[in-house]
C-alpha positions in Angstrom: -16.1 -12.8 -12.9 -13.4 -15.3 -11.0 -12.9 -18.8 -10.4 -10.9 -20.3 -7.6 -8.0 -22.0 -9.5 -5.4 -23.2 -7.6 -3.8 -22.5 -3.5 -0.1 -22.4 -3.3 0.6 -23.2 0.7 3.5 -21.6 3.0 2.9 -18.5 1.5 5.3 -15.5 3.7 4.4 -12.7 0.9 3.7 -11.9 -2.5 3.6 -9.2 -5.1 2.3 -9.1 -8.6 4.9 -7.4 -10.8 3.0 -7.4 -14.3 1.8 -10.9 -15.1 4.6 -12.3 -12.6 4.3 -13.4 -9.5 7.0 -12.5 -7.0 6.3 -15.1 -3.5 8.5 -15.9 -0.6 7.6 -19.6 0.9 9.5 -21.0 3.6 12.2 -18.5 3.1 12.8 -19.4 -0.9 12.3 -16.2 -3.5 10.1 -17.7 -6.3 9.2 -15.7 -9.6 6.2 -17.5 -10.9 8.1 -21.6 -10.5 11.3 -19.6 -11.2 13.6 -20.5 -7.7 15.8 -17.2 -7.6 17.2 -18.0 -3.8 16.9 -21.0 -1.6 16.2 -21.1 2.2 17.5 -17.6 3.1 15.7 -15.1 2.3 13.8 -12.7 4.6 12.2 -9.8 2.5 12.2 -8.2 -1.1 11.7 -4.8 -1.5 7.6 -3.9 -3.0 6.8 -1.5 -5.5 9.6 -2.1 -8.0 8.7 -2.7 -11.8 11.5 -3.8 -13.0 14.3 -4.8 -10.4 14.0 -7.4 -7.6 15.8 -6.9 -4.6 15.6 -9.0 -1.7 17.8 -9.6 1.4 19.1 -12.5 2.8 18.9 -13.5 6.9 22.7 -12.6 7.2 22.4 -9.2 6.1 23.1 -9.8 2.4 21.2 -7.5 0.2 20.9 -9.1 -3.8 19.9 -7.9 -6.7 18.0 -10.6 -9.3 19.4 -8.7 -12.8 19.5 -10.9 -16.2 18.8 -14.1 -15.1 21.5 -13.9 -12.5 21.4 -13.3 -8.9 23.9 -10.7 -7.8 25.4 -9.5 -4.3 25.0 -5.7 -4.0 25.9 -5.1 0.0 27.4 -7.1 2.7 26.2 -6.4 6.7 23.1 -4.3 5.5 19.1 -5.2 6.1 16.6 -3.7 4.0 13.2 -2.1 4.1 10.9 -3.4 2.3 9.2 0.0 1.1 10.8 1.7 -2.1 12.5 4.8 -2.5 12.1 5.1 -5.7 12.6 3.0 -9.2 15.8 3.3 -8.7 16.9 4.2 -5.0 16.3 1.6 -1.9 16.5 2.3 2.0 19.2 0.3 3.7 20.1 -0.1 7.3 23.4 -1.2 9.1 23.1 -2.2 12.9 25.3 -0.1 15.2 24.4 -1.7 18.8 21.0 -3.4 19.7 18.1 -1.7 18.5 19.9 0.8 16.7 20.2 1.4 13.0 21.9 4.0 10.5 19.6 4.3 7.5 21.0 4.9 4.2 19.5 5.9 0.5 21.4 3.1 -2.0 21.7 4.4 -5.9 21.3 1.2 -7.3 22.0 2.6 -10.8 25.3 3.5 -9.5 25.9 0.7 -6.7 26.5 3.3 -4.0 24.9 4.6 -0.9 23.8 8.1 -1.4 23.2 9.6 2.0 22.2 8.9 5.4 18.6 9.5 6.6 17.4 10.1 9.7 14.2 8.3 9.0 12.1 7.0 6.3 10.1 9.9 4.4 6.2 9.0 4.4 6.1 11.1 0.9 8.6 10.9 -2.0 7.7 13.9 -4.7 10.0 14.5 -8.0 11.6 17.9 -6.0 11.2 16.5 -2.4 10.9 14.4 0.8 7.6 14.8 3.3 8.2 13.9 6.6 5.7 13.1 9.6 6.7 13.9 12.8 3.7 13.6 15.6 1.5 16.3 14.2 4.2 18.0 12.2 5.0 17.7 8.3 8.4 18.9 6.8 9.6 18.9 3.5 13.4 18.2 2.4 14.5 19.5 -0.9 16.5 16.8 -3.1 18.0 19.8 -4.6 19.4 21.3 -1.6 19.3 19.1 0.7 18.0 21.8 3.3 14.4 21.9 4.4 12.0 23.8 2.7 9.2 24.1 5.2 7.3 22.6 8.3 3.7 22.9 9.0 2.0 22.1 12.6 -1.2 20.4 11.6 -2.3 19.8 15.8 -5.1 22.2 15.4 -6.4 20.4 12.6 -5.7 16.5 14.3 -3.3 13.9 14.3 -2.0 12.5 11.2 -3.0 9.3 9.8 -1.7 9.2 6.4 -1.0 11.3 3.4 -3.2 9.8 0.8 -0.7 10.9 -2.2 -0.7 14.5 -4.6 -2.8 15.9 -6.8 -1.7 19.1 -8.9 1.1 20.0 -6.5 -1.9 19.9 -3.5 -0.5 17.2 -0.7 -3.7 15.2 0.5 -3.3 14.3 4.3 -6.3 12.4 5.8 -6.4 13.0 9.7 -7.3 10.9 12.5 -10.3 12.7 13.3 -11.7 11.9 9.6 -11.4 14.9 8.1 -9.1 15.5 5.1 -6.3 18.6 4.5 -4.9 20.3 1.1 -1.4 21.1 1.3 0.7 23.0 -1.2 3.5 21.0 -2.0 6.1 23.6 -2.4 5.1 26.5 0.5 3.5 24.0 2.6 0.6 26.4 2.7 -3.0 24.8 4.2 -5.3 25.2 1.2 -9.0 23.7 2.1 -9.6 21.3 4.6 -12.6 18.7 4.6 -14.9 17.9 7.4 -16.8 14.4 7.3 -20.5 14.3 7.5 -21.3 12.5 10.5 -23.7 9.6 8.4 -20.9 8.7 6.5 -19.5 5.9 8.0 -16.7 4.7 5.7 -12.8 5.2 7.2 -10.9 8.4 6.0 -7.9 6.6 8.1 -7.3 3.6 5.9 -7.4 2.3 2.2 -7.3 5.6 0.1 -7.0 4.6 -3.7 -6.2 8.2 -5.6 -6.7 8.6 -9.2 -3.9 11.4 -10.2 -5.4 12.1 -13.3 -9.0 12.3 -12.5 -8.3 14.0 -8.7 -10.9 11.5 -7.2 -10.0 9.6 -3.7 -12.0 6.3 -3.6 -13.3 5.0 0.3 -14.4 1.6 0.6 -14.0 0.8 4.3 -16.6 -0.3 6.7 -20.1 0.1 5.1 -19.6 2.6 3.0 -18.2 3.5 -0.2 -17.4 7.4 -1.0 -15.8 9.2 -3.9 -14.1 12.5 -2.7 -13.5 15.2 -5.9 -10.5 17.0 -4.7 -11.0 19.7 -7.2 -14.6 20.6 -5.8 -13.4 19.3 -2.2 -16.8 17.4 -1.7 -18.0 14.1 -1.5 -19.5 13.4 -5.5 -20.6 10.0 -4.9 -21.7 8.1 -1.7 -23.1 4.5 -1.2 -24.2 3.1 2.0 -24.5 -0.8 2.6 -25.8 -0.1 6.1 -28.3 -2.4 6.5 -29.4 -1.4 10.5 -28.1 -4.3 11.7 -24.1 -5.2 12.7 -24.8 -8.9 12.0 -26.2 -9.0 8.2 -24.4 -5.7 7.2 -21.0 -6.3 5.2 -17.7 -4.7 6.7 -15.5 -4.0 4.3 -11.7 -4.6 5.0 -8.4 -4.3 2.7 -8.6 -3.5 -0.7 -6.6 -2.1 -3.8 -8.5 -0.4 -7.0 -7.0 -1.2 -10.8 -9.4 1.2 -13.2 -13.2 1.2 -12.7 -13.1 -1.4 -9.8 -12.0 -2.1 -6.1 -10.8 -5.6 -5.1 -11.7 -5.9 -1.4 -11.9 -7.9 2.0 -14.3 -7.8 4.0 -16.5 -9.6 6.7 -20.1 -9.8 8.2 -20.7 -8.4 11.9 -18.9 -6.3 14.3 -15.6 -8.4 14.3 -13.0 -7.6 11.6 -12.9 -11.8 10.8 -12.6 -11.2 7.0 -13.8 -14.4 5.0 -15.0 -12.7 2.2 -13.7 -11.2 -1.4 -15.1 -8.9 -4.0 -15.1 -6.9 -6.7 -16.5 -2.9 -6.5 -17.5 -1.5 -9.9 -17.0 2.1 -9.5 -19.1 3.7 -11.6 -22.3 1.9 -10.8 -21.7 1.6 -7.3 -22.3 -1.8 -7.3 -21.0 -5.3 -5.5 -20.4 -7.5 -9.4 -18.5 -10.5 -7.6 -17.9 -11.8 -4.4 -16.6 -14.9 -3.1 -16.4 -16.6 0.5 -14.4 -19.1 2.3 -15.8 -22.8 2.5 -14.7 -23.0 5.8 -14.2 -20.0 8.6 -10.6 -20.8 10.3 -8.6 -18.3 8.2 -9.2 -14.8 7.1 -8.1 -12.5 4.2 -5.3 -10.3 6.1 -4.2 -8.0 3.8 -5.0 -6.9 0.4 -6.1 -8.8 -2.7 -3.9 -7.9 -5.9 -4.9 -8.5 -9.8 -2.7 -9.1 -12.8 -4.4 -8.8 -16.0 -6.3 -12.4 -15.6 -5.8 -13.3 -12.3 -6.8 -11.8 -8.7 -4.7 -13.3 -5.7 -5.3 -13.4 -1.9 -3.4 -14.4 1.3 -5.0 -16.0 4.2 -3.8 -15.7 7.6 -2.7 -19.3 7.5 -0.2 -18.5 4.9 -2.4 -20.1 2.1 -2.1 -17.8 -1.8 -5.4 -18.1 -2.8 -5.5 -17.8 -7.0 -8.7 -16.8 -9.4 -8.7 -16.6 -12.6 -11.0 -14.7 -14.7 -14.4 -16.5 -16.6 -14.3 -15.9 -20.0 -16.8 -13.6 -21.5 
């Protein structure tokens, strides 16, 4: 399915924005061979489709925009996470270990508000924010919040997995899964986990919005979860009885019918391995492992339209292309 083509070395981080490749190496912002900045450069922001924006060591926040680069702020840092398309989170120091956080318009070139935190959930009407056990949702309309729900009797928060038809899926730390309405913050189901599933409710989520289907493939299993039935409709176990010959699966990401995934073999979380999930079959269709063992697959793989790319933990951008039929 792949074939190891090429490493690039000195690899900080790396995105895949269409059949680009965004990389920082040894603090130089490089689209495809493309040199955008040289020597400074400490972060871009992910997610974006169209606009990169990166940030400089001194606090200089740029903007890469027809072929030339351009300075946006002066004395500001940036996170890395979007707002949205066309919003980015700032942050000015005001004394050590202390930062205002701002909302930047970067269609208009000015900060639109102070936050007092980064929102874990952007919808088209509001923010979600996680507090401890608590969600609350701020209205962009109003500015005011709209409600707050206390989820401690349920468990602890681990992530919100994304929406689905105006329900807000939160997966908890205890494994189990909660429906939220969106706009009343109302608790609609919630979602126990069979105890022989072993797969991670915590971690690596992939939701299909248009299908309402959450895809698990972490530790040995692999489970679909059909939000509009709220049941498990497909389960695979790799389980084999034994820690040292049964795969654990690590980081992943899913593009259509297939997973692209990490993982290792034993108890320890050394992951040497990639592959390629096909969905619908349930079924392992590629995999690939490291010649040698001394670095392991961090984070998770990504995939342009040819090409499926992987960081080691040695800094190493491992490319594949794909075989011809």
């Amino acid at each position: 399915m792949f074939f190891l083509n090429q490493k690039k070395a000195k690899i900080t981080s790396f995105e895949i924005r269409g059949d680009k490749l965004l990389y920082l190496s040894d603090k130089n912002l490089y689209v495809d061979s493309i040199l955008l900045r040289e020597q400074d450069v400490c972060c871009f922001v992910r997610g974006l489709k169209e606009r990169i924006i990166f940030c400089s060591w001194d606090s200089v926040i740029y903007t890469f925009k027809n072929n030339k680069t351009i300075s946006l702020l002066e004395c500001y840092s940036l996170s890395e996470k979007k707002y949205s398309e066309d919003k980015i989170i700032i942050s000015q120091r005001v004394s050590r270990g202390v930062f205002n956080k701002f909302v930047f318009d970067l269609s208009t070139g000015s900060i639109l508000k102070k936050i007092d935190a980064e929102p874990s959930f952007i919808s088209l009407s509001s923010e979600i924010f996680t507090i401890a056990t608590t969600l609350k949702s701020l209205s962009l309309l109003t500015g005011e919040y709209e409600w707050e729900v206390d989820l401690g009797a349920y468990g602890e928060i681990a992530q919100i997995i994304g929406n689905f038809q105006n329900q807000l899926i939160v997966s908890l730390s205890n494994q189990n899964l909660i429906g939220i309405q969106v706009k009343t913050g109302e608790i609609l189901w919630e979602f126990r986990k069979p105890q022989e599933i072993r797969a991670d409710f915590t971690r690596n989520a992939h939701l299909d919005s248009e299908t309402g289907k959450i895809y698990f493939l972490t530790f040995y299993d692999f489970v679909e979860f059909d939000i509009q039935t709220y049941s498990i409709s497909q389960h695979k176990s790799f389980w084999t009885g034994n820690f040292q010959t049964t795969w654990q699966f690590g980081h992943s990401c899913q593009q259509g019918d297939y997973i692209y995934f990490t993982a290792g073999i034993g108890t320890a979380q050394f992951y040497y391995w990639l592959g390629v999930f096909h969905i619908p079959s349930m079924e392992i269709v590629w995999q690939y492992q490291r010649e040698d063992q001394k670095e392991t697959f961090n984070s998770s793989p990504q995939v342009s339209e040819k090409q499926l790319f992987a960081l080691d933990s040695g800094g190493t951008l491992h490319i594949f292309e794909k075989e011809q039929p």
